[in-house]
C-alpha positions in Angstrom: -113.5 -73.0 -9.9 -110.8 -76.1 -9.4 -108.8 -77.3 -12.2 -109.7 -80.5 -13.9 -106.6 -82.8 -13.5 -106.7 -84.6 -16.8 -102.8 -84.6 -17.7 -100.8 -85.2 -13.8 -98.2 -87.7 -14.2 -99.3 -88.8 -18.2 -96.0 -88.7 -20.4 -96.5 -85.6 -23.1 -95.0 -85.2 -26.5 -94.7 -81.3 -28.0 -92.5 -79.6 -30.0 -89.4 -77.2 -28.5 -87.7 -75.2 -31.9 -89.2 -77.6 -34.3 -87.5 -80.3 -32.1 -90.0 -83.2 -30.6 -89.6 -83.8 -26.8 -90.8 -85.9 -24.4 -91.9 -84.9 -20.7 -94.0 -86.1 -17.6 -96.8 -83.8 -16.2 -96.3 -83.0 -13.0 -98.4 -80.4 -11.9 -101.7 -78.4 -14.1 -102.9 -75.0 -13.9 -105.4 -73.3 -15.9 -104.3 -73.5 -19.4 -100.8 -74.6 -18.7 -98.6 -77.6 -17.6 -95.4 -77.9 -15.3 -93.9 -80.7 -17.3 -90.6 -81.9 -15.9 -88.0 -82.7 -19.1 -85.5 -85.2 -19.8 -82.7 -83.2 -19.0 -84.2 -82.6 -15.8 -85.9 -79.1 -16.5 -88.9 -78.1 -15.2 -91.0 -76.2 -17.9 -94.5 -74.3 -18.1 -96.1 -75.6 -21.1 -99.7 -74.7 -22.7 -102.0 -77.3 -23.3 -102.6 -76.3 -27.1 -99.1 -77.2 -27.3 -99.2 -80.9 -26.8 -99.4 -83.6 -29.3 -100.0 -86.8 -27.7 -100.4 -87.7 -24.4 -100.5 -91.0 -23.0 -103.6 -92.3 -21.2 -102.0 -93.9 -18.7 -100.6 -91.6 -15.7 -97.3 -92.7 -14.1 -96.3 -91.8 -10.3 -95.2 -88.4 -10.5 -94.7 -88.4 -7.2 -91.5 -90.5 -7.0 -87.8 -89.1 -7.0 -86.8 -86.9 -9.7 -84.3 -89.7 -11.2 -87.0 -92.3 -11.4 -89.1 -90.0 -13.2 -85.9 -89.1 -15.4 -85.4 -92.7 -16.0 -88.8 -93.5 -16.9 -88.3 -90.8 -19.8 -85.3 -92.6 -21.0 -86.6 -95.7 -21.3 -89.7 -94.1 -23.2 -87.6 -92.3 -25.3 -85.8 -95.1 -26.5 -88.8 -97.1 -27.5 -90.5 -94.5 -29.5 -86.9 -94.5 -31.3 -86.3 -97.8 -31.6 -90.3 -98.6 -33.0 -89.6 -94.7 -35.6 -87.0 -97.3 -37.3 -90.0 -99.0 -38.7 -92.1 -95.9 -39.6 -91.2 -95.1 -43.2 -93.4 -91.9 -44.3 -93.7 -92.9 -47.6 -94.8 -96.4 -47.7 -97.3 -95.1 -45.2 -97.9 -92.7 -47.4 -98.6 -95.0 -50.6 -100.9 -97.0 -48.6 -103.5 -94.7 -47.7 -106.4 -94.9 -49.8 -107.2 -90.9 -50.2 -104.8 -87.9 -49.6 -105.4 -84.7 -49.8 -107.0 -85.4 -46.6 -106.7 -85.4 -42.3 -106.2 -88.7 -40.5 -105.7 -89.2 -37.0 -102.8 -90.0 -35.8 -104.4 -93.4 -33.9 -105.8 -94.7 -37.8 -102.1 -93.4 -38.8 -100.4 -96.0 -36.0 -102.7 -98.6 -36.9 -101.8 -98.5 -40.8 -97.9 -98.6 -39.4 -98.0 -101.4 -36.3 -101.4 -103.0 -37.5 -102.5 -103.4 -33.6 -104.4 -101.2 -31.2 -101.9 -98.3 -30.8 -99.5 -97.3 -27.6 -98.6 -94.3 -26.1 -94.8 -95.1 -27.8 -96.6 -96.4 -30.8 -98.4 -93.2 -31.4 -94.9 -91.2 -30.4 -92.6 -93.0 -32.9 -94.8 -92.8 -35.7 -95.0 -88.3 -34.8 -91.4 -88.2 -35.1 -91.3 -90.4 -38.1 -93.2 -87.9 -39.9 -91.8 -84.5 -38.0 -88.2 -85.9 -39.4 -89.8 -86.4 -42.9 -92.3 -83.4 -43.7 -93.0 -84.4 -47.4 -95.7 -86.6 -47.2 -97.6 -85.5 -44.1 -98.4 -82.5 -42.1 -98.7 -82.6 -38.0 -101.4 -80.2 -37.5 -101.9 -80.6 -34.0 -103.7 -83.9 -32.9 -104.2 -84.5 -36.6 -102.3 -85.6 -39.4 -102.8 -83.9 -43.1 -101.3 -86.3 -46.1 -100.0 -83.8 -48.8 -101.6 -84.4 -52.6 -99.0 -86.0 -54.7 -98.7 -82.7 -56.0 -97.8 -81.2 -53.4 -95.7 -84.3 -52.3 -93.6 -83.4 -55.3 -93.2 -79.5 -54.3 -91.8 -80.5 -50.9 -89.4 -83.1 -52.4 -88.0 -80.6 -55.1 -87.9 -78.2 -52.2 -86.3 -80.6 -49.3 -83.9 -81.6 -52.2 -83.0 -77.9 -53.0 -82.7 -77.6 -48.8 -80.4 -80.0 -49.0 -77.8 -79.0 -51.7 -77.8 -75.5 -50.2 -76.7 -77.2 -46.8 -74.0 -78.6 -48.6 -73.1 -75.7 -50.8 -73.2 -73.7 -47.6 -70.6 -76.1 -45.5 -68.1 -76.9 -48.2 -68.6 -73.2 -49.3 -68.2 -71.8 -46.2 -64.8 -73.6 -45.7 -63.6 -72.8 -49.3 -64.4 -68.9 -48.8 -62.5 -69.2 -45.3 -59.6 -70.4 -47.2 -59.5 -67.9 -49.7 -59.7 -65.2 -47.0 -56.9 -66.1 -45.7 -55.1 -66.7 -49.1 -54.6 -70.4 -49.1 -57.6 -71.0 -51.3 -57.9 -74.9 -52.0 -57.2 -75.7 -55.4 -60.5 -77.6 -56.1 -64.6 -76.3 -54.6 -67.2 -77.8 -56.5 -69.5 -75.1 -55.3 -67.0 -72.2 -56.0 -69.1 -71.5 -59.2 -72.4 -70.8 -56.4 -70.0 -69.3 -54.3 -69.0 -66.7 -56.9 -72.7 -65.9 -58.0 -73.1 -65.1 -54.3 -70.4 -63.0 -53.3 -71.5 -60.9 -57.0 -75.1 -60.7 -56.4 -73.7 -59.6 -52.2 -71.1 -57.1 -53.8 -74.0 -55.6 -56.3 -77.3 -55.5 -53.5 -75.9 -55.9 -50.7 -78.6 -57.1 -47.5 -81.2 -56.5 -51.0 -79.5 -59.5 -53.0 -82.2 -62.4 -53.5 -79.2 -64.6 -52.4 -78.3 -62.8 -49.1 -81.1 -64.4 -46.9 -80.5 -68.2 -48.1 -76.4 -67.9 -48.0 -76.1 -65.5 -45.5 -75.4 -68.6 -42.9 -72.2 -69.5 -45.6 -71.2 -65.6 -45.5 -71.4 -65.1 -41.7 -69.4 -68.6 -41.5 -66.4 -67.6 -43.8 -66.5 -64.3 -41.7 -68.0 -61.8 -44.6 -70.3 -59.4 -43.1 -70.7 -56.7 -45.7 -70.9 -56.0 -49.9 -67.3 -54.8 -49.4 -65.9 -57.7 -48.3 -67.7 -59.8 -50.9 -66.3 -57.2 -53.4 -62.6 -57.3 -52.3 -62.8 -61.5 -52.3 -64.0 -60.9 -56.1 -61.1 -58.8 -57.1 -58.7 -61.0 -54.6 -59.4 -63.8 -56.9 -59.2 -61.9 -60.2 -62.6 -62.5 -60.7 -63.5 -58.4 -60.9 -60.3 -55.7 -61.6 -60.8 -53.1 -58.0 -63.0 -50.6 -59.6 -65.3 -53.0 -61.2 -67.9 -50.6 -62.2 -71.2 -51.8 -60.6 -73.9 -49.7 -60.8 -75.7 -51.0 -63.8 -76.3 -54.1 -62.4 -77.4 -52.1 -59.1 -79.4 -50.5 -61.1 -80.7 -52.8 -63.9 -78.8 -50.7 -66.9 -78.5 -53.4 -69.7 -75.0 -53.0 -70.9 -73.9 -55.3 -73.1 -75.3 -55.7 -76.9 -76.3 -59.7 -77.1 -75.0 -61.8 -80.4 -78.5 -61.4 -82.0 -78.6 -57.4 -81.7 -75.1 -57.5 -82.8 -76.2 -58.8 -86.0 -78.9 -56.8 -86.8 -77.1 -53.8 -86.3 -74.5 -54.9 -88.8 -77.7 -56.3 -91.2 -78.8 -52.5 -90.9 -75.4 -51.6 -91.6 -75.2 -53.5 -94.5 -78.5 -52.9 -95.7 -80.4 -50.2 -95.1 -77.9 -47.3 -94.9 -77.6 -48.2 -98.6 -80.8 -48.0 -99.5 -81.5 -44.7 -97.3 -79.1 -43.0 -98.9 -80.3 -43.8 -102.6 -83.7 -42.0 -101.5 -84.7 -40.4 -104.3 -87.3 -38.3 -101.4 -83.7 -37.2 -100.0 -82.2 -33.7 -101.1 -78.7 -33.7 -102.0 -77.1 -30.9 -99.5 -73.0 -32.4 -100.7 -72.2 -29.8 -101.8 -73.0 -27.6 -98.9 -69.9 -26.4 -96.5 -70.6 -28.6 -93.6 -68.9 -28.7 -90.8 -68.9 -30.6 -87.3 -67.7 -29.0 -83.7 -67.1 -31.6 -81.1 -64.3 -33.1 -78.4 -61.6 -34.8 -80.4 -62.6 -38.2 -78.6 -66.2 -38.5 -79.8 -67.0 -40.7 -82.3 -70.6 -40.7 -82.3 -71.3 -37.3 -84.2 -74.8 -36.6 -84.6 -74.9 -32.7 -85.8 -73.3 -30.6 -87.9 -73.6 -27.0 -89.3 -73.3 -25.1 -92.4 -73.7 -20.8 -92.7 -74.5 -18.7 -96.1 -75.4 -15.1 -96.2 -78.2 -14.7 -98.9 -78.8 -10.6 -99.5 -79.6 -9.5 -96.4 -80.9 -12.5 -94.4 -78.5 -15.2 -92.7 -79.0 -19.1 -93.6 -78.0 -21.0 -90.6 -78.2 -25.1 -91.9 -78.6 -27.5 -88.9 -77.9 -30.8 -89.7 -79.0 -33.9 -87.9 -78.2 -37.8 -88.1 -81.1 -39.7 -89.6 -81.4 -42.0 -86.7 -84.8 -42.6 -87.4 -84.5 -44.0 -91.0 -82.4 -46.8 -89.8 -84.0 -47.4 -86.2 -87.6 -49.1 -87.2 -90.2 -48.6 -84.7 -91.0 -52.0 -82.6 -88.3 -53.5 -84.0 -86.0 -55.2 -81.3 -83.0 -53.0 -81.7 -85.9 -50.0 -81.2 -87.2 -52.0 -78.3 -83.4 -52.5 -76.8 -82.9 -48.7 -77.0 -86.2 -47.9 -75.2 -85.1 -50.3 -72.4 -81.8 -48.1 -72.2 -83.0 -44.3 -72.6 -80.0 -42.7 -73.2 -76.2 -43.2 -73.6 -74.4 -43.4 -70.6 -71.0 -41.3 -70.0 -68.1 -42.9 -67.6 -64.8 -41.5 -66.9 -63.4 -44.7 -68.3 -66.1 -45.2 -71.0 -69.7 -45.3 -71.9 -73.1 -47.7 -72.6 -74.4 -46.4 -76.0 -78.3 -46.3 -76.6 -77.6 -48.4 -79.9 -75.0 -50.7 -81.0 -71.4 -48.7 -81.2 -71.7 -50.2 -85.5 -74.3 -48.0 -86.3 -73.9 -44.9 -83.4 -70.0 -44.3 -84.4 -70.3 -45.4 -87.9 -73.0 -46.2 -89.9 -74.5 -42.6 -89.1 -72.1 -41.0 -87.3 -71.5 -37.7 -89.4 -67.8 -38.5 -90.6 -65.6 -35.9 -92.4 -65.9 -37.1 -96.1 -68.3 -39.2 -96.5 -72.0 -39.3 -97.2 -74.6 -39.5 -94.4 -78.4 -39.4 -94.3 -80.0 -36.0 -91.8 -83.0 -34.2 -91.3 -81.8 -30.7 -92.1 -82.7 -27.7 -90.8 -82.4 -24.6 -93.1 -83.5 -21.8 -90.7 -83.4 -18.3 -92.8 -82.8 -15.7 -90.4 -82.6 -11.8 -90.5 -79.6 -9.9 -89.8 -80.1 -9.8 -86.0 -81.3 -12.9 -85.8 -85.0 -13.1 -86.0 -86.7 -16.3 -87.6 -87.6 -15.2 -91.5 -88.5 -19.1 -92.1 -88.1 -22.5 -91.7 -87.0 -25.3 -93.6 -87.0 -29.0 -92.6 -86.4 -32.3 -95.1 -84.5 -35.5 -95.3 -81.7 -34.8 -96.9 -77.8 -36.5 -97.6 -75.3 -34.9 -96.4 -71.2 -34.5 -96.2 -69.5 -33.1 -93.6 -66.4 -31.5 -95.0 -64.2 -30.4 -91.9 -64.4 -31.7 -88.3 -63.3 -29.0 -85.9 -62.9 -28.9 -81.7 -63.8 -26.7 -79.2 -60.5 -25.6 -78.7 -60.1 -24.3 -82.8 -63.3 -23.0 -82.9 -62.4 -21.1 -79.7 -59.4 -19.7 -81.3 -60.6 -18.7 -84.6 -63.5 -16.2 -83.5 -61.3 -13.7 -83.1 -60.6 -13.5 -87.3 -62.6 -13.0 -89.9 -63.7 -16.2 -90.2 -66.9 -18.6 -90.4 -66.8 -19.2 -86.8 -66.6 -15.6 -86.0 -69.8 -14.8 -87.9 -70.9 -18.0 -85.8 -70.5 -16.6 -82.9 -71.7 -13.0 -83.3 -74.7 -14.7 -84.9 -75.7 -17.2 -82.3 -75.0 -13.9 -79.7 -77.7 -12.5 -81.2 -80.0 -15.8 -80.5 -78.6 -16.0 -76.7 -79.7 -12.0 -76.5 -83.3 -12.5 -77.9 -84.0 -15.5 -75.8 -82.3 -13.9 -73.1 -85.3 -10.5 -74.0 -87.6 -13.3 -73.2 -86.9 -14.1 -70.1 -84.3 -17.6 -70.4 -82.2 -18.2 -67.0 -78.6 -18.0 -68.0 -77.0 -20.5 -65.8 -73.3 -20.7 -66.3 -72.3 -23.6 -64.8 -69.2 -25.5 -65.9 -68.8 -28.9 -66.4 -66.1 -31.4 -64.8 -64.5 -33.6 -66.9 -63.1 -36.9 -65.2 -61.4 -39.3 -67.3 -60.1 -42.9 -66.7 -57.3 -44.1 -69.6 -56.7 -47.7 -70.0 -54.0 -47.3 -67.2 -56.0 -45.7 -64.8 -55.0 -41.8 -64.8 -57.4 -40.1 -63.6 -57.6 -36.4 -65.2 -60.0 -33.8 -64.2 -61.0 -30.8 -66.6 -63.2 -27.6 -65.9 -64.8 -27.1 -69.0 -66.1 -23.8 -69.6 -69.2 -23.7 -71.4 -69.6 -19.8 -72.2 -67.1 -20.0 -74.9 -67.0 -19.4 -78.1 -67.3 -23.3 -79.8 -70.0 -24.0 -76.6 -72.2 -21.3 -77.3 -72.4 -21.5 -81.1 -73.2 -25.5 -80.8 -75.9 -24.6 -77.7 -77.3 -22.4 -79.8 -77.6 -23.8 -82.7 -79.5 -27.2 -81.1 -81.9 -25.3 -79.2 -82.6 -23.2 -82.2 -83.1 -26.4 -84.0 -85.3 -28.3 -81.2 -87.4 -25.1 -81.0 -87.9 -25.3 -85.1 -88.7 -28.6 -84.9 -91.7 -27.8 -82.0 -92.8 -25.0 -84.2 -93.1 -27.4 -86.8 -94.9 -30.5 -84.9 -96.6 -28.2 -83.0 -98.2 -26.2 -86.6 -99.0 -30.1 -87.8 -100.8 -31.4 -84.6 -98.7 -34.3 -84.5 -98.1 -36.0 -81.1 -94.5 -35.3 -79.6 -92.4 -35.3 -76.3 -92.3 -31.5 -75.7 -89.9 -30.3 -72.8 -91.9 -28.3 -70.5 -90.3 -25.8 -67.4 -92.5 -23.3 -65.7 -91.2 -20.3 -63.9 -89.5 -20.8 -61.1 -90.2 -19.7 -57.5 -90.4 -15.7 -57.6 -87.8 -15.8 -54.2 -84.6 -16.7 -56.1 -85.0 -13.7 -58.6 -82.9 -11.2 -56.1 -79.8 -14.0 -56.7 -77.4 -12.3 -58.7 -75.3 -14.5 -60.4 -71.6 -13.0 -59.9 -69.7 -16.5 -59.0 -70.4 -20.3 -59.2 -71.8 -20.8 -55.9 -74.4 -18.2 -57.0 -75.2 -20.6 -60.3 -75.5 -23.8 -58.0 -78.0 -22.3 -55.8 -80.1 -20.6 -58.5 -79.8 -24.5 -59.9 -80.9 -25.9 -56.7 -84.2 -23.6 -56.5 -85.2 -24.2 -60.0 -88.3 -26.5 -61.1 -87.2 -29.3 -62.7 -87.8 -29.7 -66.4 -91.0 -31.9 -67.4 -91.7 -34.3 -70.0 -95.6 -33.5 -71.8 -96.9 -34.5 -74.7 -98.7 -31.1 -74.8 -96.6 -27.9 -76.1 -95.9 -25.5 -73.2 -93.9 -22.7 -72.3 -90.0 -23.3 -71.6 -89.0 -20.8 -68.7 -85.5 -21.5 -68.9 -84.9 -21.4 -72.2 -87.1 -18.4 -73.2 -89.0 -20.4 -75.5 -93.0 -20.8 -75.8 -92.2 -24.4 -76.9 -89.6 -26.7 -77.0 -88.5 -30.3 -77.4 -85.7 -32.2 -78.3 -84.8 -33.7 -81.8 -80.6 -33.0 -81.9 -78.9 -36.5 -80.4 -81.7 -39.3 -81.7 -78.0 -41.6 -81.6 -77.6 -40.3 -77.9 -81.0 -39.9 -76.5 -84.7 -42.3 -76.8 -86.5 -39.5 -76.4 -85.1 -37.7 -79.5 -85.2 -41.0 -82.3 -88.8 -40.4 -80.9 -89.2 -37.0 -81.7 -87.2 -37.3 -85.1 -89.5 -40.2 -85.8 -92.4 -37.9 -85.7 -90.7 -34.7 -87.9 -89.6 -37.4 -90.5 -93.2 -38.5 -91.0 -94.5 -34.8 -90.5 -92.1 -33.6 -93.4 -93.2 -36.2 -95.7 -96.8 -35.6 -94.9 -96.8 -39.0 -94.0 -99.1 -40.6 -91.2 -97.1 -40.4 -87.5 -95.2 -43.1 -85.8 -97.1 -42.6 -82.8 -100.5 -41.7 -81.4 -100.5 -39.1 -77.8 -101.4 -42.2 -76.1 -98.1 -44.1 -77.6 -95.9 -41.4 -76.7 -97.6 -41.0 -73.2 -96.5 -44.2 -72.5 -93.5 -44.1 -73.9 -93.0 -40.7 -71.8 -93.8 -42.8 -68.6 -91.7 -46.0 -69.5 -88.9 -44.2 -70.2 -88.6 -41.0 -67.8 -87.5 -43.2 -64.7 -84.9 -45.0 -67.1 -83.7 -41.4 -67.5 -83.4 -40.8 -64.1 -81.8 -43.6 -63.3 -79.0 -43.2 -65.9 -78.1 -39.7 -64.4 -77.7 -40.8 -61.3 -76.0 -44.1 -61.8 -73.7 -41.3 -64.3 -72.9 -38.7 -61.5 -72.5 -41.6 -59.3 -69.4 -43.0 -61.1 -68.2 -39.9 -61.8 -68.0 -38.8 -57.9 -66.5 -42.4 -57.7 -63.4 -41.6 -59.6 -63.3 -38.2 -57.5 -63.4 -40.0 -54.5 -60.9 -42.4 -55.4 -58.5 -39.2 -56.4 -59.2 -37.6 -52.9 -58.3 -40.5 -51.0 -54.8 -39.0 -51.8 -55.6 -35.9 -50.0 -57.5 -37.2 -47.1 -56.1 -34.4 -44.0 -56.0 -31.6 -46.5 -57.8 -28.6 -46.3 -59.7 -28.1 -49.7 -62.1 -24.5 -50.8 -65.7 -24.9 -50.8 -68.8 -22.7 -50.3 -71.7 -23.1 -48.7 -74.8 -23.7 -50.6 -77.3 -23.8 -47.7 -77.9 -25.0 -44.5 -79.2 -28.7 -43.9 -80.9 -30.6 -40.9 -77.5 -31.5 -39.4 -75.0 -29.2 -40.6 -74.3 -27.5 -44.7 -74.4 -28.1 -47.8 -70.9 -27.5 -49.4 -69.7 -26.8 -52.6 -66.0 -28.6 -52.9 -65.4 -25.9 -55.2 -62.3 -27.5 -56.6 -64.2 -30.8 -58.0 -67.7 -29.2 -58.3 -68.8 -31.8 -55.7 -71.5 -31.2 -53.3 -71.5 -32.6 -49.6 -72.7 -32.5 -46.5 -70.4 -31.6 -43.5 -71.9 -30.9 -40.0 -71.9 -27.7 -38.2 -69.2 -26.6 -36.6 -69.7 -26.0 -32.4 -69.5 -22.3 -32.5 -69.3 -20.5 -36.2 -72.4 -19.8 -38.0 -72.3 -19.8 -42.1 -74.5 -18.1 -44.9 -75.6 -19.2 -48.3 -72.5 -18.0 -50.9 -69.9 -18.0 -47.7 -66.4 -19.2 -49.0 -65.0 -21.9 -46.6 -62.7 -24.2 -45.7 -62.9 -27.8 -44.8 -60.6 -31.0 -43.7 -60.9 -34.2 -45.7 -61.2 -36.7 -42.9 -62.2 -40.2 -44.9 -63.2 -41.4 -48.2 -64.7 -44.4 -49.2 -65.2 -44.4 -52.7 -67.3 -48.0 -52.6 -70.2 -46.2 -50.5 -69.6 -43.0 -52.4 -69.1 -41.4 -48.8 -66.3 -39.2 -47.3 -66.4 -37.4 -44.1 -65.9 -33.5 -43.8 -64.8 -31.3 -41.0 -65.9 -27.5 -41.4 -63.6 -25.2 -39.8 -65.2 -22.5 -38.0 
């Protein structure tokens, strides 16, 4: 069948990238158009594609420069006639919107005569170059509702301040690149909020799409670069610490939190402490074992041998007394899970006025706990348990270090020890994975030393305090558990049968019994704790430290004062799954800065050979201990030497880049 030639030689409007253009048919085929353009292109063109065609046909068949001039002229009209098109008076004067015209009634409301090919053109491109009142849809012309009118101003009017933010910004970025920064942007302030939202999320920033036009013009191509402009203009110090914003972890306290905490302060510690509910233990030897930096102390312990059974006292801030539930200081430290350690700092769960002083346990002076009296026989099996609100002072503060030293004489510490031996032993009886595992110390001082510390934790002051908290956190289980109030119980099954052959007889041995161990789990149901030996457990020790705990101590409090709980098992299930992936995020974003400071030590080193071990193989190469820094990484094989699990090895530090949190290995073979 032929082809109907209703478009040869007619002039044709259509859009080319949202551009209007004007063309001459000079040949049809089925569904398409040669249409020869003003610039003297010939183009195949769809017929769904066209907007207006003129009814009157021109002789296509003349030379190529008439045909070109005829365009200009054309051209120019529908230009000249656009000047008296304005979209909004036409707009005003239609009687109904919300609703499709065509585009001849259109031209008639504009020119107020029967309407002209050119006619018909100018008043398109009045309304393509001004889309808020009208819509082109096709042949047809939609006229927007004044409320949506007013969306497309506010939006053409945001369009248009972003075009400008993104050529003067552009420029001004340039400049300060190449550190001759003018003296005076008014969209520096934008600019700034860009390159920090860049620098935080990278391609993921909500204001990476609309500015990316202003980055790629200024020549910034990456989060680095945004970074390095922030700390070029002394806008962020060159290891601006960004992971909480990467990872939404609030960090600073606002004014109004501020001032509760300091109303609690003020307040309530008072009248907790004049409890008369409370049991006066003053007069108890208490004593505290922590780092000589920490200042939010949340246990302490006291010893007495009564005939032939052992009294071990574990003592416990009273978090929860001063905490209320719902209350937005509760809420706050819900949001935030835990307390965050840096090398160069930390983010506290609550405000630093009530976690390293209103209940921090302080040598000398009073302080409200939930104690523990756990009586205990000689060898260290439970006889019974005792658990109340009490007052407490702590009368010596001790470290690690002193503890450590003293075991050896016949002191308190050494019947400590021997005792909390015992506890390790019967737990052990029961099955408990001993994983020794240090833990690497990196800290930051104000002038940016970095020092790195393997702290052993199978000494003397580590066992005694380890002990004593679980013992504590599985008394207070027992206790829930006996009441049948709701809890957070810790829950780890056994793990897979095939790492029981792993002997542990170095550290490479630990990390990869670590790796094949279940994870723990969060259950409001009491269950068996694998690791830990224990048919129960949960944890009530660090409520100033940890949400889950204040929980937890929450629930004892009300359970010891036969009280109605704080929570229902549906509460806590869903405060169990609001807060778990807050947990996890803190961890990582924790271990994250931590390696950061590593890396930023080992960029010093970067051609060195450094010890490591290999943990096991991986898709592309093995996973490596760096033995030195307890750091694990990825280095690929080497072309000829094969490794095993536990092998010691060397490798070359090749590059470092402690923004990405990357370096590159080479594993000698």
């Amino acid at each position: 069948m032929g082809v109907s030639m209703m478009y040869r030689g007619k002039l044709i409007l259509f859009f080319e990238h949202k551009e209007l253009v004007l063309g001459v048919c000079i040949a049809e085929h089925t569904n398409t158009l040669s249409v020869l353009l003003g610039n003297g292109m010939l183009q195949r063109l769809a017929t769904n594609r066209i907007l207006c065609a003129s009814e009157e046909c021109i002789d296509h068949t003349v030379p190529q420069t008439e045909l070109l001039k005829t365009l200009q002229m054309h051209t120019e009209a529908q230009r000249k006639l656009q000047c008296d098109v304005i979209p909004e008076r036409l707009w005003n004067s239609l009687n109904r919107t919300g609703e499709t015209y065509t585009l001849s009634d259109l031209t008639c409301c504009v020119f107020g005569q029967p309407p002209t090919f050119d006619h018909q053109c100018a008043v398109l491109r009045a309304l393509a170059s001004d889309n808020i009142y009208f819509k082109l849809c096709g042949a047809h012309v939609y006229a927007r509702t004044p409320e949506e009118a007013a969306a497309r101003r506010q939006k053409a009017q945001e369009e248009q301040k972003r075009a400008l933010i993104i050529a003067e910004g552009s420029e001004w970025l340039a400049s300060v690149r190449n550190r001759n920064p003018k003296t005076c942007c008014r969209v520096a302030p934008v600019c700034i909020d860009v390159l920090k939202s860049v620098a935080v999320a990278g391609k993921n920033s909500s204001l990476y799409a609309p500015f990316r036009e202003m980055l790629t013009r200024a020549g910034l191509t990456d989060a680095k670069q945004c970074f390095d402009l922030l700390v070029q203009l002394g806008i962020w110090d060159e290891d601006e610490n960004l992971l909480p914003d990467r990872y939404d972890i609030p960090w600073h306290w606002s004014d109004e939190l501020t001032q509760q905490a300091e109303a609690v302060v003020a307040d309530t510690m008072r009248r907790v402490l004049n409890d008369p509910v409370r049991t006066d233990l003053t007069g108890l030897d208490i004593f505290s074992i922590d780092d000589p930096y920490t200042k939010d102390i949340d246990d302490a312990l006291s010893l007495h041998f009564d005939k032939d059974t052992i009294v071990l006292g574990v003592h416990i801030a009273d978090v929860a007394s001063c905490i209320m539930v719902g209350s937005d200081l509760d809420r706050e430290a819900a949001r935030r899970g835990t307390t965050i350690y840096f090398p160069e700092g930390k983010i506290p769960l609550l405000p630093q006025v009530i976690s390293e002083q209103a209940v921090s346990l302080h040598q000398g002076v009073e302080r409200p706990a939930i104690s523990f009296l756990i009586r205990l026989s000689r060898d260290g099996e439970i006889r019974d348990i005792q658990c109340f609100s009490s007052v407490i002072r702590v009368s010596r503060r001790v470290c690690y270090d002193e503890v450590d030293a003293a075991v050896t004489d016949d002191s308190i510490y050494a019947r400590f020890y021997e005792l909390t031996c015992r506890l390790r032993s019967h737990r052990r009886a029961a099955g408990a994975i001993l994983v020794p595992l240090p833990e690497l110390q990196v800290r930051v001082d104000a002038h940016k030393n970095i020092s790195v510390r393997m702290r052993d934790k199978e000494t003397a002051g580590q066992i005694i305090v380890s002990e004593c908290m679980i013992l504590a956190n599985y008394c207070a289980a027992t206790l829930l558990k006996k009441a049948g109030y709701a809890a957070l119980y810790r829950r780890h099954t056994i793990p897979d049968s095939s790492i029981s052959p792993i002997q542990i007889r170095t550290r490479a041995d630990a990390y990869r019994l670590r790796h094949y161990c279940n994870r723990v789990m969060l259950s409001t149901k009491p269950g068996p704790h694998a690791a830990l030996g224990l048919p129960w457990y949960l944890t009530v020790t660090s409520p100033m430290r940890k949400y889950i705990d204040l929980v937890n101590q929450r629930q004892l409090s009300c359970g010891i004062r036969n009280a109605a709980p704080c929570y229902s098992f549906d509460q806590l299930q869903e405060i169990m799954q609001t807060v778990q992936p807050v947990l996890t995020r803190a961890a990582f974003v924790a271990q994250e800065r931590k390696k950061y400071w590593i890396l930023k030590m080992l960029q010093r080193r970067i051609g060195e050979h450094l010890d490591a071990v290999v943990l096991k193989p991986t898709r592309r190469g093995y996973l490596l201990l760096l033995t030195e820094y307890l750091l694990e990484a990825e280095a690929p094989s080497p072309p000829t030497t094969k490794f095993t699990p536990g092998d010691a090895v060397f490798v070359i530090l090749r590059q470092v880049e402690p923004f990405y949190g990357v370096m590159k290995l080479e594993l000698i073979g």
